[in-house]
C-alpha positions as CSV (number, residue, x, y, z in Angstrom):
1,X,-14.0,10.1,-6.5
2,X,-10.0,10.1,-6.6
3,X,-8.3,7.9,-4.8
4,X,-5.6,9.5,-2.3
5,X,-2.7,9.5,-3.6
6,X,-0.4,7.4,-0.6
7,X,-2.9,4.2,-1.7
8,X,-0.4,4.7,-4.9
9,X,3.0,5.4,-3.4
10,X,5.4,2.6,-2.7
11,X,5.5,1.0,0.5
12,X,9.4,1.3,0.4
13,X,9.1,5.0,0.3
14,X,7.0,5.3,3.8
15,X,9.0,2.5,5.4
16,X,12.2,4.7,5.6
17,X,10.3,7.8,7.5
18,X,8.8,5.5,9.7
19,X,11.9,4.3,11.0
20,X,13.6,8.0,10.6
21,X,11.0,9.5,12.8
22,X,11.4,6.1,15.7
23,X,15.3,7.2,15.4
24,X,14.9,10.8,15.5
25,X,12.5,9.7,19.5
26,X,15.5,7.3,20.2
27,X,13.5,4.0,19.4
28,X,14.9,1.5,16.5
29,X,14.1,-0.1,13.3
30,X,13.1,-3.5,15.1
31,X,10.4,-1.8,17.3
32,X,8.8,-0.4,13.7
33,X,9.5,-3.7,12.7
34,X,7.4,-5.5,15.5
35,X,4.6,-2.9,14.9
36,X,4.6,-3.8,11.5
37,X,4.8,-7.4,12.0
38,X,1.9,-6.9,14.3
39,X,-0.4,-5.8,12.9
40,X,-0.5,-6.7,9.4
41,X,1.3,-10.0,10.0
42,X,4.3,-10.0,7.6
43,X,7.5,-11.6,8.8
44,X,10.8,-10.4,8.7
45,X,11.2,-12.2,5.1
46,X,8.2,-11.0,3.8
47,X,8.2,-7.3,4.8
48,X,11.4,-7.3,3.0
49,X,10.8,-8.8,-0.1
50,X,7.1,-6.4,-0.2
51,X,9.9,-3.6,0.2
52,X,11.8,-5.0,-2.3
53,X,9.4,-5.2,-4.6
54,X,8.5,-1.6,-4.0
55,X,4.6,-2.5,-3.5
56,X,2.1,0.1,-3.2
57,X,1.0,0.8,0.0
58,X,-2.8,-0.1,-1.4
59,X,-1.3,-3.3,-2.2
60,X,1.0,-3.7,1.1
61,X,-2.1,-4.1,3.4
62,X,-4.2,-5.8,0.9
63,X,-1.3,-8.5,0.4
64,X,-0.7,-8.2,4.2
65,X,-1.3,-11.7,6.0
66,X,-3.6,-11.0,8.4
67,X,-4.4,-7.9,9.7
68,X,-4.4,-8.1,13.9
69,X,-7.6,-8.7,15.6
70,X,-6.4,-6.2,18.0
71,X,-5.8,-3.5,15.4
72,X,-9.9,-2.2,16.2
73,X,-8.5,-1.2,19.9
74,X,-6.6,1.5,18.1
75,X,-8.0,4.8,19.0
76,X,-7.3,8.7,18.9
77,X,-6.5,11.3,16.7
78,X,-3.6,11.0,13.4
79,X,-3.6,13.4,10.9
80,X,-6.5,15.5,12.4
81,X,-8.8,12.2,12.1
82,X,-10.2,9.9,14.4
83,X,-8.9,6.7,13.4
84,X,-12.0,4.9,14.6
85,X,-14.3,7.5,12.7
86,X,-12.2,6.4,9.4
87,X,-14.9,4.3,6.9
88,X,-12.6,3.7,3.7
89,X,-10.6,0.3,5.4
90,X,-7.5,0.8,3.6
91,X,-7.4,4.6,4.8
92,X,-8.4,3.5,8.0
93,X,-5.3,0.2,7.9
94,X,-2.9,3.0,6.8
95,X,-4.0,5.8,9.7
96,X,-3.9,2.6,12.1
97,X,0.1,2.2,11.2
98,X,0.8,5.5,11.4
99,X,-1.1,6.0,14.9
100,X,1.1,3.0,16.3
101,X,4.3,4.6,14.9
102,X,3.4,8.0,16.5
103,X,2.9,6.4,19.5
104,X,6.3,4.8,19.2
105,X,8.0,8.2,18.9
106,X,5.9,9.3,21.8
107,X,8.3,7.1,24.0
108,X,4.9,4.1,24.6
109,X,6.1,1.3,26.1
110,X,5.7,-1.5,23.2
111,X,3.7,-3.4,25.4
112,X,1.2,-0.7,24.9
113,X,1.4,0.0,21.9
114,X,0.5,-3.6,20.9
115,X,-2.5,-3.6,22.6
116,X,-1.5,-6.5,25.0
C-alpha cells in the first residue's frame, strides 16, 4: 500500500497555510503556535529549527517530543473523516493538528481548543 503523499511533504510547507488560514479568521501565528506547541510538544526553538530543516511531516510528529495526553479528547469530523475512527497514528497525529487549527479558524476560544 502507498503511503499518502503529505507523510512526505515538508513540514515547512503546511506550517505557512496553517497560519494563512488562522489570519484569513482573524486569529495569529502564536495561537497556531500554542496549538502546535501543545500537542506535539516542540518549543518555540525547536519548531523552528524542524521548520528550518524543512522535515517531513512523517518525521515532524515522529521527532515531536511528546505528543499531548489530551490529544485522544479530539473528536469530529476533518477532511470527511472521523478523527477518532482514524487507525494509521501518523494519519490520525496529522488529522488531529489539522482539526485543532480548524477549530481555531472557527473563532474556539483557545481554552477549548486545548482541551483544558
Amino acid at each position: 500500500m502507498e503511503t499518502p503523499r503529505i507523510f512526505h511533504m515538508p513540514f515547512s510547507d503546511i506550517y505557512p497555510l496553517y497560519i494563512k488560514k488562522a489570519e484569513k479568521k482573524g486569529r495569529t501565528r502564536k495561537e497556531v503556535d500554542e496549538i502546535i506547541f501543545w500537542l506535539t510538544g516542540y518549543d518555540e526553538l525547536s519548531l523552528r529549527q524542524q521548520i528550518e530543516k524543512e522535515v517531513s511531516v512523517e518525521d515532524f510528529f515522529h521527532q515531536a517530543p511528546l505528543l499531548n495526553p489530551k490529544a485522544s479528547l479530539i473528536k469530529g469530523v476533518i477532511c470527511g473523516y472521523r478523527v477518532e475512527e482514524i487507525e494509521d497514528e501518523l494519519m490520525r497525529k496529522i488529522r488531529y493538528l489539522d482539526k485543532l487549527i480548524d477549530e481555531l479558524a472557527k473563532g474556539k476560544a483557545m481554552e477549548k481548543i486545548l482541551r483544558q
